[in-house]
C-alpha positions in Angstrom: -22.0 -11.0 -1.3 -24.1 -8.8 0.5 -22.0 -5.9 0.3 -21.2 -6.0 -3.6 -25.2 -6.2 -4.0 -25.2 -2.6 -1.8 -22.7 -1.1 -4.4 -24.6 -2.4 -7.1 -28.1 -1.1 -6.3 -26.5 2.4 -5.7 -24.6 2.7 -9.0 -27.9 1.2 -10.6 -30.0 3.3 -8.4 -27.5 6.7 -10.0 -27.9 5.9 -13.4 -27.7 2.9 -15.7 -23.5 1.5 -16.5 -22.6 0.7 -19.5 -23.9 -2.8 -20.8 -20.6 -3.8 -21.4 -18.6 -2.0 -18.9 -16.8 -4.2 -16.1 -18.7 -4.5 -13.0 -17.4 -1.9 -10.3 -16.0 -5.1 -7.9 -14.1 -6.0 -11.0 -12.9 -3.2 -12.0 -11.5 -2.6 -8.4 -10.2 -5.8 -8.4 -7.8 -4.9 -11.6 -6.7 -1.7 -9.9 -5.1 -3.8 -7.5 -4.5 -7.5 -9.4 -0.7 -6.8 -8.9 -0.8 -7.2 -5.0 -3.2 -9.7 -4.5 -1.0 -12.4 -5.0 0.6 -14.4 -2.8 4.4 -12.7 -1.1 2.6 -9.5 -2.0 1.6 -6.6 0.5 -1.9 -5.3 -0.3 -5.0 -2.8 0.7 -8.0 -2.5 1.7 -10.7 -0.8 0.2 -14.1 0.7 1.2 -17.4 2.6 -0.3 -19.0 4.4 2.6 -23.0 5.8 1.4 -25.3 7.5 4.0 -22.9 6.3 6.7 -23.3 2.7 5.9 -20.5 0.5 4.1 -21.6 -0.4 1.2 -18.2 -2.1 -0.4 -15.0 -3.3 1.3 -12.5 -5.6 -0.2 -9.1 -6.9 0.6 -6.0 -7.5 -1.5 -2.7 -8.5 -0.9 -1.0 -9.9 2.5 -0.7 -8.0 6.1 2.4 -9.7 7.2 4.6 -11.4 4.2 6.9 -13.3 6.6 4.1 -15.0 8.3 1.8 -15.2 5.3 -0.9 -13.9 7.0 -3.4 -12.2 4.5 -5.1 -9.2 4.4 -8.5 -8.9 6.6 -11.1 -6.1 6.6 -10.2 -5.5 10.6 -6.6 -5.0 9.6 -4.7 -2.0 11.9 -3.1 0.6 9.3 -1.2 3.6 10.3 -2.5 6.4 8.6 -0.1 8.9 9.2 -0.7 12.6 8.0 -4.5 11.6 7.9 -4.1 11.3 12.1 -3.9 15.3 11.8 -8.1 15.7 11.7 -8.6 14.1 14.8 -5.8 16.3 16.5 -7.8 19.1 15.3 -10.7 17.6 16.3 -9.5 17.7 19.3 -8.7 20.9 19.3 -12.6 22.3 18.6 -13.8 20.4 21.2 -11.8 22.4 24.1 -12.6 25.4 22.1 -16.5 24.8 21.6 -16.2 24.2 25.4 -14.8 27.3 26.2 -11.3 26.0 27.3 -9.7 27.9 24.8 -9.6 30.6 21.7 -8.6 29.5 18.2 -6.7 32.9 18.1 -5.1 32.5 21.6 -1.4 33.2 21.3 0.5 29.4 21.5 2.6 31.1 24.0 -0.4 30.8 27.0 -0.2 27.3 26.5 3.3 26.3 25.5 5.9 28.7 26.9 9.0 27.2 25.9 8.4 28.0 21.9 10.6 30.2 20.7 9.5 34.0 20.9 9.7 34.9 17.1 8.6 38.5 18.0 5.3 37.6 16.1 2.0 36.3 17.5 1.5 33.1 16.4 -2.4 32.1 16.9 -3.7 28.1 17.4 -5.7 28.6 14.5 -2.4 29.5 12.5 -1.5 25.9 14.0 -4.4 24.5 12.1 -4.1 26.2 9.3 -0.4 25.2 8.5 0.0 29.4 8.3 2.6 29.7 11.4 5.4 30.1 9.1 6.9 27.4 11.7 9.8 25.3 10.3 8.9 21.2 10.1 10.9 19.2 12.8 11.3 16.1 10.2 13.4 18.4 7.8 14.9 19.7 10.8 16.3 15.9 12.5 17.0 15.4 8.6 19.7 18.0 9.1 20.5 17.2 12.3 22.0 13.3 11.4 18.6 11.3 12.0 19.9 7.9 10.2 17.8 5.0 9.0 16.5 3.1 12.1 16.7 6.1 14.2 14.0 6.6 16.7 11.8 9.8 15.5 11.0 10.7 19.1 8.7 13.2 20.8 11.4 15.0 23.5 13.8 15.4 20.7 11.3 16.7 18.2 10.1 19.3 20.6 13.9 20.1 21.5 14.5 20.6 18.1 11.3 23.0 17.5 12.8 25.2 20.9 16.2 25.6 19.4 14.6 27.5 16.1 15.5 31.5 15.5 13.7 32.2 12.8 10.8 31.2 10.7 9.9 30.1 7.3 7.7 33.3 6.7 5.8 35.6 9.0 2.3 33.9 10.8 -0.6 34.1 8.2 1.9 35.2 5.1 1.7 31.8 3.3 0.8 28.2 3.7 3.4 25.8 4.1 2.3 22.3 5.4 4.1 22.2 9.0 4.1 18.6 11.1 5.5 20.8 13.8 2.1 23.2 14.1 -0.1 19.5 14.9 3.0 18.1 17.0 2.3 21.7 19.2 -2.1 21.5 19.0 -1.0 17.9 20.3 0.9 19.7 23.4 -1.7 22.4 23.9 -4.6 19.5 24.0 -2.4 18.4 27.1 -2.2 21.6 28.4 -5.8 22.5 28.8 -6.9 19.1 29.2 -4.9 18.3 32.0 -4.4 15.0 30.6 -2.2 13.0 28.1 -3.3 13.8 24.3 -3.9 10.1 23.7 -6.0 9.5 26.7 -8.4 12.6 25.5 -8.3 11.3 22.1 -9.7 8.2 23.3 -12.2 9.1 25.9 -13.7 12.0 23.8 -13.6 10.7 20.5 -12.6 7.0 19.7 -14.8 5.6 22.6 -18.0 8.0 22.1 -17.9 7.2 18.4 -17.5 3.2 19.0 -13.8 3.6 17.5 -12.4 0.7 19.6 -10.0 -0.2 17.6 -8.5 3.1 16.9 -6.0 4.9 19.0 -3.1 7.2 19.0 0.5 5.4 19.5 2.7 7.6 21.8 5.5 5.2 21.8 6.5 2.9 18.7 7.1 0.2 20.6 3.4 -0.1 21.9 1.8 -3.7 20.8 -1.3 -3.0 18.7 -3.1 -6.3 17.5 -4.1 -6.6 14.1 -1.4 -4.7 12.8 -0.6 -5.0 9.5 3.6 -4.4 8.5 4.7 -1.8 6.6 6.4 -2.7 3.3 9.0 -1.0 0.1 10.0 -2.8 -2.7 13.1 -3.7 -2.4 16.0 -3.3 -5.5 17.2 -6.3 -5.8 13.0 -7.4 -5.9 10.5 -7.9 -3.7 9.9 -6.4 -0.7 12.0 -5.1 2.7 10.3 -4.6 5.7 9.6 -0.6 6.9 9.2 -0.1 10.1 7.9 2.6 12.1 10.2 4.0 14.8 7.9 6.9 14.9 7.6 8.1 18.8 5.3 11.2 18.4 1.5 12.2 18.0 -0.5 15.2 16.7 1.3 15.3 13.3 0.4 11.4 13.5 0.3 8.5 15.0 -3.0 7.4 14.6 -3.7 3.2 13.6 -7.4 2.2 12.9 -9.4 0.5 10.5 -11.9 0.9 8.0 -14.6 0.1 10.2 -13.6 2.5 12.5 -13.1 5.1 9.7 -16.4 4.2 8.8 -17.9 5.8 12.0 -15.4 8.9 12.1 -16.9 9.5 8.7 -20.4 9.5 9.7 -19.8 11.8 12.9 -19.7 14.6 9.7 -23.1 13.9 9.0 -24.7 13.4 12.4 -22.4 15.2 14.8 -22.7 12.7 17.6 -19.5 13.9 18.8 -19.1 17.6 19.0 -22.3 18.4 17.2 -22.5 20.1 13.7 -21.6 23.4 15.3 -17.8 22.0 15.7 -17.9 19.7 12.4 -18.8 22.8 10.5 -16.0 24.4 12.1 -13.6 21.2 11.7 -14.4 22.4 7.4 -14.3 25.9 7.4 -10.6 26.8 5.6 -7.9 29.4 6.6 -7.2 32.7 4.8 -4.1 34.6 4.8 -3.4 37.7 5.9 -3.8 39.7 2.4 -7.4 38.1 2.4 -6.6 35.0 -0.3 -8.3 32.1 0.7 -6.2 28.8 1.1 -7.8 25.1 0.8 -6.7 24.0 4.4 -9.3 23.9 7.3 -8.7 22.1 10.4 -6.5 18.8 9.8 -8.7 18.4 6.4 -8.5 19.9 2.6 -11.4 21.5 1.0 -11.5 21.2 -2.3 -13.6 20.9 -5.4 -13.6 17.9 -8.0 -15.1 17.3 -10.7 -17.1 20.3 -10.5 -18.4 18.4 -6.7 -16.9 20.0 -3.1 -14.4 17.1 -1.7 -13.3 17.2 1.7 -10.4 14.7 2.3 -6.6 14.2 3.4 -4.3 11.6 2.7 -1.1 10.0 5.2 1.9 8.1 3.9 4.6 6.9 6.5 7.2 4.6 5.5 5.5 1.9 2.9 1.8 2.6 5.1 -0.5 4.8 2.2 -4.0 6.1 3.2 -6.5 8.2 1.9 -10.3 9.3 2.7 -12.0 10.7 0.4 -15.5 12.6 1.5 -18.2 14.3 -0.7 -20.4 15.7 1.7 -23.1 16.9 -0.9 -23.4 13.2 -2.4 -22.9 11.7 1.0 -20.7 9.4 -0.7 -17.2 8.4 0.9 -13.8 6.3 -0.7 -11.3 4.9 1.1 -7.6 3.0 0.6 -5.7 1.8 3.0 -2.7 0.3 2.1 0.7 -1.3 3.8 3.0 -0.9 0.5 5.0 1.9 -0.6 4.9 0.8 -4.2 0.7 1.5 -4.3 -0.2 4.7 -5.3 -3.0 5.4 -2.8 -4.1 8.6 -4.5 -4.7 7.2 -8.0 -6.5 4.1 -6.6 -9.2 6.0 -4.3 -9.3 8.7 -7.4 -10.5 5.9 -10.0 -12.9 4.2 -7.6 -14.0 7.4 -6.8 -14.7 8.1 -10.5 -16.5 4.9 -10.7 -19.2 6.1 -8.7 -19.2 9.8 -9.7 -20.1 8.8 -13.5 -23.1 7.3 -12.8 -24.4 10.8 -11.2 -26.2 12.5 -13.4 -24.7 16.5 -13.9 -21.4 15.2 -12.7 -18.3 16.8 -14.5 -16.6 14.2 -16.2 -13.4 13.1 -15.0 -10.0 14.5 -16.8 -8.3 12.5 -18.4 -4.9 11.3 -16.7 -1.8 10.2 -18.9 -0.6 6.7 -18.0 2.5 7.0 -16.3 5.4 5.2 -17.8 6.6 2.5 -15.9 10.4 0.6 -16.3 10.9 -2.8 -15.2 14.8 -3.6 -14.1 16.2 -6.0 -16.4 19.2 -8.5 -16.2 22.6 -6.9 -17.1 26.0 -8.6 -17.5 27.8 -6.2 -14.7 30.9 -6.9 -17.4 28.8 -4.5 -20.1 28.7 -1.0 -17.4 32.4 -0.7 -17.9 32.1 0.8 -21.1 29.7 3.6 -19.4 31.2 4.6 -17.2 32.6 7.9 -17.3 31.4 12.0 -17.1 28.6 13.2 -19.8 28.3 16.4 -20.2 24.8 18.5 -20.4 26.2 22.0 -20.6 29.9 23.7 -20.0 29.0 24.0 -16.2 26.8 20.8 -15.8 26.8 16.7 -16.5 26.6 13.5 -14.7 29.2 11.2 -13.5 28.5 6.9 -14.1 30.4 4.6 -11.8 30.1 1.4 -11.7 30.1 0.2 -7.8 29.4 -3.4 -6.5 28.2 -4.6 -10.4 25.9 -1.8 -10.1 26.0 1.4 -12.3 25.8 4.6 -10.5 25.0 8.3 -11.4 26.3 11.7 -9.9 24.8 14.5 -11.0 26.3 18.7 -10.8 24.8 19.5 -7.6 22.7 16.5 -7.1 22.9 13.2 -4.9 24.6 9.7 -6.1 22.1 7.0 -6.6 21.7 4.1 -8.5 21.0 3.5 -12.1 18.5 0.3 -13.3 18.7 -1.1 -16.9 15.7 -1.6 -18.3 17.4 -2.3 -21.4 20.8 -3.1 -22.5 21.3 0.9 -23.2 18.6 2.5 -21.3 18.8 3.2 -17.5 15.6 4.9 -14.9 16.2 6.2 -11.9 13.6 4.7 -8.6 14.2 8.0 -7.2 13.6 10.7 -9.4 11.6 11.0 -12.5 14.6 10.8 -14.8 15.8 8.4 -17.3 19.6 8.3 -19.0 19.8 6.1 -23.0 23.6 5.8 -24.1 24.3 5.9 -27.4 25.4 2.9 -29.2 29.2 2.1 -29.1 31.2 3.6 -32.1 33.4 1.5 -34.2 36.5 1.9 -31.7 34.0 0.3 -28.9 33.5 3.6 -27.1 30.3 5.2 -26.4 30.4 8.8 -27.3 27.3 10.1 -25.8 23.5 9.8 -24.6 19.9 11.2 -23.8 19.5 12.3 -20.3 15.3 12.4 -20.1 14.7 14.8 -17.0 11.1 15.4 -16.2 9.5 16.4 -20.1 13.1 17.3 -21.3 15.0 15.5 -23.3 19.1 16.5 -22.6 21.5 15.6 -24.6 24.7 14.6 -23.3 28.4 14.2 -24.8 31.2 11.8 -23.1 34.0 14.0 -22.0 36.9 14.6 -19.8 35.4 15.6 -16.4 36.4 19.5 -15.9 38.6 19.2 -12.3 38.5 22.0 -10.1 41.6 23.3 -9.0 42.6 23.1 -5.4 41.9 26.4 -4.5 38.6 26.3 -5.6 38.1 23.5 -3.6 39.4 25.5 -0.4 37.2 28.3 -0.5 34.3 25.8 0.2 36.2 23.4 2.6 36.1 23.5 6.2 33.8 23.0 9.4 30.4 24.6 9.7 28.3 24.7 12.9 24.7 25.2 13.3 23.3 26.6 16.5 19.9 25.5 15.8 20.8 22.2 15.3 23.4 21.9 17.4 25.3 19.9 14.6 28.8 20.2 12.8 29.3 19.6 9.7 32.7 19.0 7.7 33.3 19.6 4.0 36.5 18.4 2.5 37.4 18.3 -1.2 38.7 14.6 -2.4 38.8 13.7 -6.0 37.8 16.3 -7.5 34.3 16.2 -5.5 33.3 18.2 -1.9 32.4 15.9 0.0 30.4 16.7 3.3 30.4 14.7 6.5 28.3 15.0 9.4 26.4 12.5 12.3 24.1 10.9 9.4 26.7 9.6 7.3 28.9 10.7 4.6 27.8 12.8 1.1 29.5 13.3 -1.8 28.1 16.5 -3.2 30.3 17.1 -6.2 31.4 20.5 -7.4 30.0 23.1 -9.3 31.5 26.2 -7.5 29.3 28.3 -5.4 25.8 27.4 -6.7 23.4 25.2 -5.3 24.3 21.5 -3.9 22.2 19.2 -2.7 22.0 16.6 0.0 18.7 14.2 0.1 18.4 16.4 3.2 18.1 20.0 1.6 20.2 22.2 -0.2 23.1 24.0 0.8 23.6 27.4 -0.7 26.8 29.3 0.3 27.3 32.7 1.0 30.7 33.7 -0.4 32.7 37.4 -1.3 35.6 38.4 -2.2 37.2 37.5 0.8 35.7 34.0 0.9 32.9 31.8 2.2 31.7 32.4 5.8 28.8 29.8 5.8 26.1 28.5 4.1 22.6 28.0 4.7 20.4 24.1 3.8 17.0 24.5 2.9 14.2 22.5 2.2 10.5 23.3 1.2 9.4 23.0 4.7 12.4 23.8 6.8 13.8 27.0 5.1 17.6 28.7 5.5 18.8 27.1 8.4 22.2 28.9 8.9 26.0 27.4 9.2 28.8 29.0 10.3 32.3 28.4 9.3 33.9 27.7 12.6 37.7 27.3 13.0 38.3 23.9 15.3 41.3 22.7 17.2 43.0 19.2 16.7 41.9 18.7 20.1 38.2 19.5 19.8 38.2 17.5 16.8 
């Protein structure tokens, strides 16, 4: 009780609650009520003052098989949170004059691609190198569910690369690569392997013992807790990690050893304040506009107070740290489920504290997100949905019913599955888009429905499914290669539909002539005349135009 007493004297000691208002522990305890349940995954949760813990609490279950709970000492991969030790690192070798934040990359890692633009380690940091991001990249190549994410290929991957995403300091574009390649310099100049520095000139100095940076995913870490997503047909499926790189991530800890890291910011007993200032101060591009990135960390302001914090998410593991400097006051959430929003949970504890400080902006208000809860539906009852709705002359959305399950195909978007939450209404786990049928007509048949995409609400009429003819469907068949990914990929018309193959699986793309399709692994966007289409490029936000070209194979080489 100890701790809930420290939380309690600092709110009182900040200004008086409410008399009627929930006690903070309480109010915690409802954020996350729904997971601290038995066959539940869960979280932990800490308040960090001065350096000291004040509040830590656990909810929920570290390993559902084995029905071991939840424990304050609990291992949690933080992913993308892993990024401000790497840079850490990386001010460490320069405050000891190993090396230059604007030293080309090329002194220390040869074998990146030659861009014909300097490309500095403080563009690295920044997440200004205009460098493509490997995941999108081993998305495109084929990388399939269970595949191993691992370091060699990753950095083969990075070397086959002709091009950017923009020139070095034009934009900021969050980059896994640029913190895969600090990793790789740290080795470099250290003369060591990254996790070995990591450990001997951060974790051990700053009594992290039970932190470290996993090189290979098959490493055994005790105290791990398992990595969980809800599953559709209920409850939850394990998520494993078969993550084999470091830099980008990679990092398990716990919030003890968080704790510490997050007093090294106001004491500097590693590195000194020189390098933790540094560690803060954020990038600016090239035409002078200042971005909110610094090293591994976002600086930003909230509720009127400067924040310093990043978050991770890998697989169903969630983290987030939340710093302000100024109040010396510190929230954190670590969580092992995919289905807990880690951002909104450390905001309103966060917000719990920050009222009671007199001056404070008050917090905006945030909408309550609308939630759908599947519901039992006779599979016999899809049959009369199924069918193509259209949403404009060029546009609509095709419902099968597959395996007692209805499923939706949008123009240009992928298949996925439909869950009733009422007899009529259907949402959509993986986009924020919701489809209501009209009710049947006198003849039985359903003439229509609502497609609710995002704010819009779309109307949609039942009609015959416009069929392109087989020519159209030639101009965009055939065999594309990529150079940088060394991949193939086959596009064939069948049904009506273009369907693309390639080493990840199969992917029905639909048709909508030369615009946009999309994937689940970018979008392809073809580049057609008169004479017809030579290639395409696939694009995502973070792994831009990444060219195919039409290639003409022999039955042999097939």
């Amino acid at each position: 009780m100890k701790r809930i007493a420290l939380l309690a004297a600092f709110l009182a000691a900040t200004a008086a609650a409410a008399p009627s208002a929930p006690s903070p522990e309480r109010q915690i305890d409802a954020l996350f009520a729904p997971w601290n349940q038995p066959g539940k995954p869960g979280a932990v949760v800490g308040v960090i003052r001065d350096g000291k813990v004040l509040f830590t609490k656990r909810y929920g279950m570290a390993d559902i098989e084995r029905g071991v709970p939840m424990s304050p000492s609990a291992e949690f991969f933080i992913g993308s949170m892993s990024k401000q030790f790497t840079a850490f690192a990386i001010h460490l070798l320069a405050h000891d004059g190993k090396l230059s934040l604007d030293d080309d990359v090329h002194m220390y890692l040869p074998d990146v691609p030659d861009f014909g633009r300097k490309i500095t380690v403080r563009h690295l940091l920044h997440h200004t190198s205009g460098l493509r991001d490997y995941f999108g990249l081993m998305d495109m190549a084929g990388l399939r569910p269970g595949d191993v994410i691992a370091e060699d290929k990753a950095l083969t991957l990075i070397k086959r690369q002709r091009t950017l995403n923009f020139e070095p300091g034009q934009e900021w574009d969050y980059s896994n690569t640029g913190y895969v390649l600090l990793a790789r310099i740290v080795e470099h100049v250290a003369g060591k392997p990254f996790p070995e520095f990591a450990r001997e000139r951060i974790f051990i100095p700053l009594g992290m013992t039970h932190t470290l940076f996993q090189q290979d995913h098959r490493t055994l870490v005790p105290g791990r807790v398992l990595s969980y997503v809800p599953a559709d047909a209920g409850g939850y499926q394990f998520a494993p990690v078969n993550v084999s790189t470091v830099g980008d991530g990679g990092v398990l800890t716990t919030l003890g050893d968080l704790a510490l890291w997050d007093r090294n910011f106001y004491d500097g007993r590693v590195g000194g304040m020189d390098v933790v200032r540094q560690m803060q101060a954020t990038g600016v591009l090239n035409d002078g506009k200042p971005i909110e990135y610094a090293s591994g960390l976002f600086v930003q302001t909230y509720r009127g107070l400067r924040l310093v914090e990043h978050s991770g998410a890998i697989w169903g593991y969630g983290a987030q740290l939340w710093r302000f400097p100024d109040q010396r006051l510190s929230v954190m959430v670590l969580a092992n489920s995919a289905d807990i929003d880690t951002y909104q949970t450390v905001r309103r504890i966060a917000d719990m504290a920050l009222d009671r400080i007199p001056g404070v902006e008050p917090a905006a208000p945030v909408a309550s997100a609308q939630t759908f809860k599947e519901v039992p539906l006779d599979p016999a009852r899809l049959d009369a949905l199924v069918g193509y709705y259209a949403t404009s002359p060029q546009s609509g959305i095709t419902f099968t019913k597959e395996n007692g399950r209805l499923m939706a195909l949008g123009t240009g978007f992928l298949k996925i599955p439909a869950f009733p939450y009422s007899e009529r209404d259907f949402f959509a786990r993986a986009t924020d888009s919701r489809f209501s049928f009209d009710p049947p007509g006198p003849d039985g048949i359903v003439a229509g429905g609502v497609l609710h995409f995002g704010q819009q609400d779309i109307p949609a009429t039942r009609t015959a499914r416009p069929m392109p003819s087989a020519a159209e469907l030639k101009r965009l068949e055939g065999d594309f290669y990529s150079d940088e990914l060394h991949v193939l990929y086959s596009i064939a018309g069948k049904d009506g539909d273009l369907v693309l193959t390639y080493p990840g699986g199969t992917v029905t793309l639909g048709f909508n002539g030369e615009r946009d399709y999309a994937t689940g692994f970018g979008t392809i966007k073809y580049e057609c005349s008169a004479d017809g289409c030579t290639g395409f490029t696939i694009s995502t936000e973070r792994a831009r135009n990444v060219r195919f070209t039409r290639v003409a194979l022999t039955s042999a080489s097939r």
